[in-house]
N, C-alpha and C positions, 0 to 999 in steps of 0.2 A: 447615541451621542456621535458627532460629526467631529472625525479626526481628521484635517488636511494631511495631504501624502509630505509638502514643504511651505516653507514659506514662502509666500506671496513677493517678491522682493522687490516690484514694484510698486507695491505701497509704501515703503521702506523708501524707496528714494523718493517719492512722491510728500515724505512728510506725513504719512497714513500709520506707518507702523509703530511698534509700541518697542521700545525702549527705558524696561524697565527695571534694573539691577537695584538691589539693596540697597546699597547705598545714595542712589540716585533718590530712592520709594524715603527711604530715611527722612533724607533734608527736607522734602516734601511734606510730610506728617510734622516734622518739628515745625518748622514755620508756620502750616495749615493750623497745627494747636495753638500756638503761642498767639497768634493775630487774629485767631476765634477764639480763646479767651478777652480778650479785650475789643471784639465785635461784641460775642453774644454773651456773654457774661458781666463784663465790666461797661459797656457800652460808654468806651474810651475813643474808639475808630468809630466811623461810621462806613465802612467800607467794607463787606463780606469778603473773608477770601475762602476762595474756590477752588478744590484741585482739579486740574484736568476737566476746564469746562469749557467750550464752544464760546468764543466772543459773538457770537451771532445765532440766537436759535432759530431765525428764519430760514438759513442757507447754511451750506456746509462753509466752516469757517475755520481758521486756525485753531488751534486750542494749545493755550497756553499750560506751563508744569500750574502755575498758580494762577489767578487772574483775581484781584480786589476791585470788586465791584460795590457801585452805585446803585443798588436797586431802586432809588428813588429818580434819578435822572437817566436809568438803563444805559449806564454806562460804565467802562471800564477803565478807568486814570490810572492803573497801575500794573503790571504784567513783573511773571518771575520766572526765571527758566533757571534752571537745575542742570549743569554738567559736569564734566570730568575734561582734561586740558584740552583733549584729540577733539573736543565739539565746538569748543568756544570761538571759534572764528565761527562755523556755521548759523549758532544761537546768537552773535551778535550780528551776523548779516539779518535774521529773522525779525530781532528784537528793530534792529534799526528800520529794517521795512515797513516792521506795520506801522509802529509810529509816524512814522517819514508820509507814508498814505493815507493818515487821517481817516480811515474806515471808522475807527473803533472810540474813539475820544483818549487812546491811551499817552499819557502823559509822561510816566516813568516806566521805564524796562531795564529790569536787573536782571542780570547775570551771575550767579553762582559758582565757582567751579570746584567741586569739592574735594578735588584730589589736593588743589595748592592751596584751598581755603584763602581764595580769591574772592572782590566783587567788583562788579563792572556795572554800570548804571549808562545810561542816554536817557536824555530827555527830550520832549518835544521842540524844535528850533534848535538842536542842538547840531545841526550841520554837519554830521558824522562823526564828532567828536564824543572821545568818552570819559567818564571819572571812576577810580579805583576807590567808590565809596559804597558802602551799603546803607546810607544815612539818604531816609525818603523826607523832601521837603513838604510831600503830600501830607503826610498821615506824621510828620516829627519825630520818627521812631527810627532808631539802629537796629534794622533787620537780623540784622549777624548776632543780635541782643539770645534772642529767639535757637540757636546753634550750640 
């Protein structure tokens, strides 16, 4: 088994490295269950969500903490990022780019912040501007339901 001598810490700035703390892995599994019960179970959403998956398996692509996808339009309308206060400016420049770029079809991008048990939402055309909602007008649902 292949032990590195350190961390890589240019991947880390690059947006490569993993940043995974408990409670960060937490919020992630709560929402991944609660919104794959009513994908695959209740077949209430029609939107799969995804942890930690590639919006693009063609090319190396962002990867969002969650990503609720359209597997029939192969597309992704809704993106979820997970942090703690010292990230949120960061995830919200992230969340606003991709959208703002139209790559992905992504629509809504929430922001979490689980220290202040915050939400931060941007949507597509939204001009840099953001909402203190966790309520998706995609899917009808209060996310923070799920917490």
């Amino acid at each position: 088994m292949y032990f590195p001598a350190a961390i890589d810490t240019s991947l880390a700035a690059e947006d490569l490295g993993i940043w995974a703390p408990i409670d960060h892995q937490r919020i992630i599994s709560l929402l991944t269950i609660g919104l794959g019960v009513l994908y695959h179970r209740e077949k209430a959403i029609s939107l799969e969500p995804l942890p930690e998956t590639m919006l693009d398996e063609g090319k190396a692509s962002p990867v969002p903490d969650i990503s609720l996808r359209d597997n029939s339009a192969s597309q992704t309308p809704i993106i979820i990022e997970v942090c703690h206060t010292n990230g949120l400016k960061g995830d919200l420049r992230k969340v606003i780019q991709l959208i703002d770029d139209g790559d992905y079809g992504i629509q809504e991008g929430f922001i979490y912040d689980y220290r202040a048990g915050t939400w931060v939402l941007y949507r597509s055309g939204g001009d840099g501007l953001t909402q203190s909602t966790s309520f998706s007008d995609i899917l009808q649902l209060d996310l923070n339901q799920f917490l």
